[in-house]
C-alpha positions in Angstrom: 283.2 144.7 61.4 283.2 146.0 65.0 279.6 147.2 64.7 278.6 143.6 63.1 279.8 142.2 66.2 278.5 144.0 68.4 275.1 143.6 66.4 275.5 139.6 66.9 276.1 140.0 70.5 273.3 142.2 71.4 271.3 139.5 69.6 272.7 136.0 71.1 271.6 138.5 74.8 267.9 138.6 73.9 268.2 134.7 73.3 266.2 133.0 75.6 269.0 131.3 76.9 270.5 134.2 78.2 267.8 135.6 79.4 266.4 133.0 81.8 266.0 134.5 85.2 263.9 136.8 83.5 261.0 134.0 83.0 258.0 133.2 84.1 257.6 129.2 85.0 256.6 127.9 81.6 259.0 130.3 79.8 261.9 128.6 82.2 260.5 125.3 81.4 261.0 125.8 78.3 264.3 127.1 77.8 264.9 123.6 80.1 263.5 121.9 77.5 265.3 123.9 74.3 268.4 123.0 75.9 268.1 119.7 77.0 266.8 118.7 73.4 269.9 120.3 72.3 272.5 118.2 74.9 270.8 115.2 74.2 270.5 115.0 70.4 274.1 116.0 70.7 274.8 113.0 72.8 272.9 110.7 70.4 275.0 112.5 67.5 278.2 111.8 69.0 277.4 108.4 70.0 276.2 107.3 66.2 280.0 108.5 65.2 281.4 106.5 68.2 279.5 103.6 66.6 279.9 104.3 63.2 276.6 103.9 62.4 275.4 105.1 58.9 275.1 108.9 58.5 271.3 109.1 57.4 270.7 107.9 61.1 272.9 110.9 62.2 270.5 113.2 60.5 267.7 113.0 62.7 270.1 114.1 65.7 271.3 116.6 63.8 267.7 118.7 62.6 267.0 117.8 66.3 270.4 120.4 67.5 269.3 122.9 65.2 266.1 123.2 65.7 266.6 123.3 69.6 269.6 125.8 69.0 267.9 128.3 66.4 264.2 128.1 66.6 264.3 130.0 69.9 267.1 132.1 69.0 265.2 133.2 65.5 262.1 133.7 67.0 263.2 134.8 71.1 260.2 137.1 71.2 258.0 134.0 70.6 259.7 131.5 73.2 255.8 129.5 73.7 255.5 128.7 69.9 258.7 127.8 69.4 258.6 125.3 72.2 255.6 123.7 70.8 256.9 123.2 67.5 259.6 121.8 68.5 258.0 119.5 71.2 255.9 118.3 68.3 258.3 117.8 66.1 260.1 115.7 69.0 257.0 113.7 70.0 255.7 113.2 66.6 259.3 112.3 63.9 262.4 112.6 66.1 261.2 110.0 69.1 259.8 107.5 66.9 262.9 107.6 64.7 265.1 107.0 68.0 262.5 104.5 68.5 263.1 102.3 65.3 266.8 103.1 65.0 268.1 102.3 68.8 266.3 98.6 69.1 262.6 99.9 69.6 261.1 98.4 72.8 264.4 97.2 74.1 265.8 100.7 73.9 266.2 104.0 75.3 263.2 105.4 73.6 260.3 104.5 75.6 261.7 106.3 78.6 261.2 109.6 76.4 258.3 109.0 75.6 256.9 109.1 78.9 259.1 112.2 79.5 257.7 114.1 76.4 254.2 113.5 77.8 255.2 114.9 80.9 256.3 118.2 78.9 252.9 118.5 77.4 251.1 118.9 80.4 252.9 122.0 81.6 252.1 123.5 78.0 248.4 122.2 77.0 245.1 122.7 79.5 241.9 121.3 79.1 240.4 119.7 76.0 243.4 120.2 74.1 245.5 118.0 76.6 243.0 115.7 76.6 243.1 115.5 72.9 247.3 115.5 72.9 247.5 113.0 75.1 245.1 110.8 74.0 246.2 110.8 70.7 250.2 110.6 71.5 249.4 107.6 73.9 248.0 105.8 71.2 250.7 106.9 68.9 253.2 105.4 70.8 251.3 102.2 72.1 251.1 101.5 67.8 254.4 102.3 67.7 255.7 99.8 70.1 253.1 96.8 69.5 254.3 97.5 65.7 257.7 97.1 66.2 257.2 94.1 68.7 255.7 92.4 65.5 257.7 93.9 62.9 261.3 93.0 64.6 263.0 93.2 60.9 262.3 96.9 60.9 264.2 98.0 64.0 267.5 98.3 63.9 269.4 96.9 66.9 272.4 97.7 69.1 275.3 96.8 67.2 276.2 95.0 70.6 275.5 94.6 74.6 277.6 97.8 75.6 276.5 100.1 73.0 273.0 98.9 74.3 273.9 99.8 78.0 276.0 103.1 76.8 272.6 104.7 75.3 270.0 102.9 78.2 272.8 105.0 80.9 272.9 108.1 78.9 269.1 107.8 78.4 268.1 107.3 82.0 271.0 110.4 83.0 269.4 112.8 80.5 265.8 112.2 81.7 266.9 112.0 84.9 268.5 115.6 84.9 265.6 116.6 82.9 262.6 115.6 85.6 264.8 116.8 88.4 265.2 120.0 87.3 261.7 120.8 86.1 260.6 119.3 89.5 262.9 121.6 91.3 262.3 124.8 89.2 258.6 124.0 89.9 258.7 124.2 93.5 261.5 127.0 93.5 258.8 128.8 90.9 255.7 127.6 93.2 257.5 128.6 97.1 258.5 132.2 95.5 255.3 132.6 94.1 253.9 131.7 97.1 255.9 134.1 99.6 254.9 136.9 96.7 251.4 136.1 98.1 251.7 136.3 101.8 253.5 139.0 101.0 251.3 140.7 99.3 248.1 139.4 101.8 250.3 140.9 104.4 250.6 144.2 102.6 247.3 144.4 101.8 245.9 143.4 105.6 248.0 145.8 106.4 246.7 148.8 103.8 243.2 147.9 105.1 244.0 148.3 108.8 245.8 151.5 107.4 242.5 152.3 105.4 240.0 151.7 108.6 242.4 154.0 110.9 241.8 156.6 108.4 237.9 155.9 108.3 237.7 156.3 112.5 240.2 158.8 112.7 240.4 162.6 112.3 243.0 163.4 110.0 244.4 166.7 111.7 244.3 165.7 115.4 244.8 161.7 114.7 242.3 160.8 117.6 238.4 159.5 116.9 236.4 160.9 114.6 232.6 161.8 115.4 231.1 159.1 113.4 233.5 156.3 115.1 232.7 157.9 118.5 228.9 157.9 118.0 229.6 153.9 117.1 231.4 153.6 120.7 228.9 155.5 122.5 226.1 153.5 121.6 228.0 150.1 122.4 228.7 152.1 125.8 224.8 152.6 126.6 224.1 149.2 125.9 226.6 148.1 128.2 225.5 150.1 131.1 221.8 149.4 130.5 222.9 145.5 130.6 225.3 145.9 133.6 223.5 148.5 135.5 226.7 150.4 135.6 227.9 154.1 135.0 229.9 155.9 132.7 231.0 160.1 132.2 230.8 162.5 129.2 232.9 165.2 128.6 232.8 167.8 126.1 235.7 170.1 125.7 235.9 173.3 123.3 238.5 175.7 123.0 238.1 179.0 124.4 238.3 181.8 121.9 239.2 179.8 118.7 237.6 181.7 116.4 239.5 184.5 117.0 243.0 182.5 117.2 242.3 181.6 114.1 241.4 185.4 113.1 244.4 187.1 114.2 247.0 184.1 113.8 245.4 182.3 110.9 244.5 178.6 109.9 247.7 176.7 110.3 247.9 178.2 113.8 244.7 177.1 114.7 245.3 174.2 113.6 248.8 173.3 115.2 246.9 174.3 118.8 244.0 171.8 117.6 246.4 169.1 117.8 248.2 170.0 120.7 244.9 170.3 122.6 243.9 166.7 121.4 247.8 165.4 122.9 247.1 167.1 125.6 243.6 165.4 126.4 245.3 161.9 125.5 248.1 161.9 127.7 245.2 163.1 130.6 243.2 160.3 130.2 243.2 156.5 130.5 243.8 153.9 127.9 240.2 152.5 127.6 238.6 155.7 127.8 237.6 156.9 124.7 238.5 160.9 123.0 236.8 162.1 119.5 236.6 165.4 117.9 233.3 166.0 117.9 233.0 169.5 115.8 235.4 172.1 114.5 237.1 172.7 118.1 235.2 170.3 120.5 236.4 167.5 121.4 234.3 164.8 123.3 235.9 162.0 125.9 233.6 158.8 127.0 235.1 158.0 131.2 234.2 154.1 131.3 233.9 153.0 134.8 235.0 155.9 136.5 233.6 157.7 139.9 232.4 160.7 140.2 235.7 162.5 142.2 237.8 160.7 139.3 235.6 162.2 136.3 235.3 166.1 138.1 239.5 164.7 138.8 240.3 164.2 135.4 238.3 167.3 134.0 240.5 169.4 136.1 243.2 167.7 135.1 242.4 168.5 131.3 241.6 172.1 131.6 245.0 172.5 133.8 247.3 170.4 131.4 245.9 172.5 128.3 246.4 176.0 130.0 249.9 175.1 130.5 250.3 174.9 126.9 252.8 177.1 124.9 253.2 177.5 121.5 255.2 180.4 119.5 256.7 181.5 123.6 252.8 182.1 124.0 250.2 180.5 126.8 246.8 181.8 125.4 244.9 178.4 125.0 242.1 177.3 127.5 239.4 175.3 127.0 235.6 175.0 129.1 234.6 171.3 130.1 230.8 170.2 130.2 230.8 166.9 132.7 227.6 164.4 132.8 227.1 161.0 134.0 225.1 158.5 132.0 221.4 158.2 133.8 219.2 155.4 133.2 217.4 155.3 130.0 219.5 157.5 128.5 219.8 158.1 124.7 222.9 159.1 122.8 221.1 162.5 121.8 220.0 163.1 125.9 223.7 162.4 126.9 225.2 165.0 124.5 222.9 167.6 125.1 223.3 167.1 129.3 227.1 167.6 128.2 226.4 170.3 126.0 224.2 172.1 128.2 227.1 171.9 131.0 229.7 173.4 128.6 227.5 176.2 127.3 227.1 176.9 131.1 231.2 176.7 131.3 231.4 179.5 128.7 228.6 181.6 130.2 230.3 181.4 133.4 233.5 182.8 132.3 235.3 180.0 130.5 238.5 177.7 131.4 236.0 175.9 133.9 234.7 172.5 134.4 231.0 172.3 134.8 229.1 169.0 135.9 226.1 167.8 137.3 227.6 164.8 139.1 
């Protein structure tokens, strides 16, 4: 018995009525519907009794309840079918039997049937919309042009109040009905729509990530070569234009190859990026550093004199043979310095640079060479 009952309650939980936060939009919409179809046939149910209006009138109302109530509850893993049965089975039998059986155009039941159209337009798109609603409209319009000439066959309110009972409840229920689709729309539309920036934010943001990591050297986190080759270009274009000056420096590390020999890899690399810190925090915020090789590292001076650029080379080559790493100072680096001539190419700049730090490193390293 126990396990019966806890069979029936693990059921009545994948119910879509317990199970509506879950939802997309439609699916919510629908269990708004199920339920509302339910209320209000119960209503009409209760008020036939209150009336005392035959029973075969009642049976309508009823089928209506059930099918609301236990379609959806049979069949919870196929919520969108059972909402369409069901709304056909309302717009089709149960809305025209209100129709003839609650005083037909002076009734409640032409207000449904505007709301019932309204329900098919969230479900149907396209032709088949077209189709519904074009053949429902002229459903209906029969309908009530019928029963305006054929008066004997709708039955009326048995008097004024009962009239104004079911017009009240009526206008309530569709009411509730249109308000709370309306509001579960927008709630449904703004969340989907701060999903959205949220996720155009995210992804601005994963693309700003992705073009960092595109221009950037992944062990040292300053320029790569190829993003530095970009700048340096734009640079010479601006000084040919502007007819003014700019510095190159290129920087290698004295002795790498044999730090990395005797203290290995991951050494060499931890005094890689503390060489490239110790460049940025040397230089200026517009000025521009890149690894240009395995341990060279290139810097572009923008608008700089010559005493600054021969300033800030010294500067560099003191700052790095300061460094210490594992209680150690072993780490010096020779600094080629050129100044951009007119007509100069990106490959004449380099090699000037180049040229002046091979001279460095023939002249005993941990020295600034320059031409300026």
């Amino acid at each position: 018995m126990g396990i019966s009952k806890f069979k029936l309650y693990e059921f009545i939980k994948l119910t879509p009525f317990f199970r509506y936060r879950e939802y997309e939009l439609k699916d919510r919409l629908s269990v708004i519907f199920l339920l509302t179809g339910f209320i209000c046939s119960g209503i009409a149910f209760i008020l036939t009794l209150i009336f005392q209006m035959p029973f075969w009138m009642n049976s309508f109302n009823l089928t209506c309840m059930l099918i609301c109530l236990l379609l959806p509850m049979i069949l919870y893993d196929r919520l969108f079918q059972s909402t369409i049965f069901v709304l056909l089975f309302v717009a089709v039998i149960y809305f025209p039997f209100m129709f003839f059986t609650n005083a037909g155009n002076y009734g409640s039941a032409p207000i449904y049937f505007v709301m019932i159209m309204v329900y098919f337009a969230f479900y149907l798109k396209g032709i088949w919309f077209f189709i519904t609603f074009s053949v429902l409209l002229t459903y209906y319009i029969i309908i009530m042009i019928y029963g305006y000439i054929h008066p004997e066959l709708v039955i009326p309110y048995p008097d004024a109040m009962s009239g104004l009972i079911d017009l009240c409840a009526s206008v309530i229920a569709v009411s509730i009905v249109m308000s709370i689709i309306a509001g579960t729309t927008f709630s449904s539309y703004n969340k989907e729509r701060d999903h959205v920036i949220s996720l155009m934010d995210e992804l601005e943001y994963k693309n700003k990530e992705l073009e960092l990591l595109a221009i950037k050297d992944q062990l040292t986190d300053v320029f790569n070569r190829r993003h530095f080759s970009k700048v340096l270009e734009e640079e010479l274009m601006l000084a040919e234009q502007e007819q003014k000056s700019f510095y190159l420096l290129m920087i290698d590390i004295d002795y790498f190859k044999k730090i990395n020999d005797t203290y290995g890899h991951l050494y060499g690399d931890e005094i890689l990026k503390l060489v490239a810190n110790c460049i940025k925090d040397s230089i200026r915020n517009h000025d521009v550093l890149a690894r240009f090789g395995g341990e060279e590292f290139i810097v572009l001076l923008s608008k700089a004199e010559n005493a600054d650029g021969y300033q800030l080379a010294e500067r560099i080559r003191e700052k790095v043979s300061q460094i210490e790493y594992r209680n150690e100072r072993q780490v010096t680096v020779s600094i080629g310095i050129t100044k951009y001539m007119k007509g100069d190419r990106t490959v004449d700049i380099i090699k000037r640079a180049d040229d002046l730090l091979y001279a460095a490193k023939e002249n005993g390293r941990n020295r600034v060479e320059s031409n300026l």
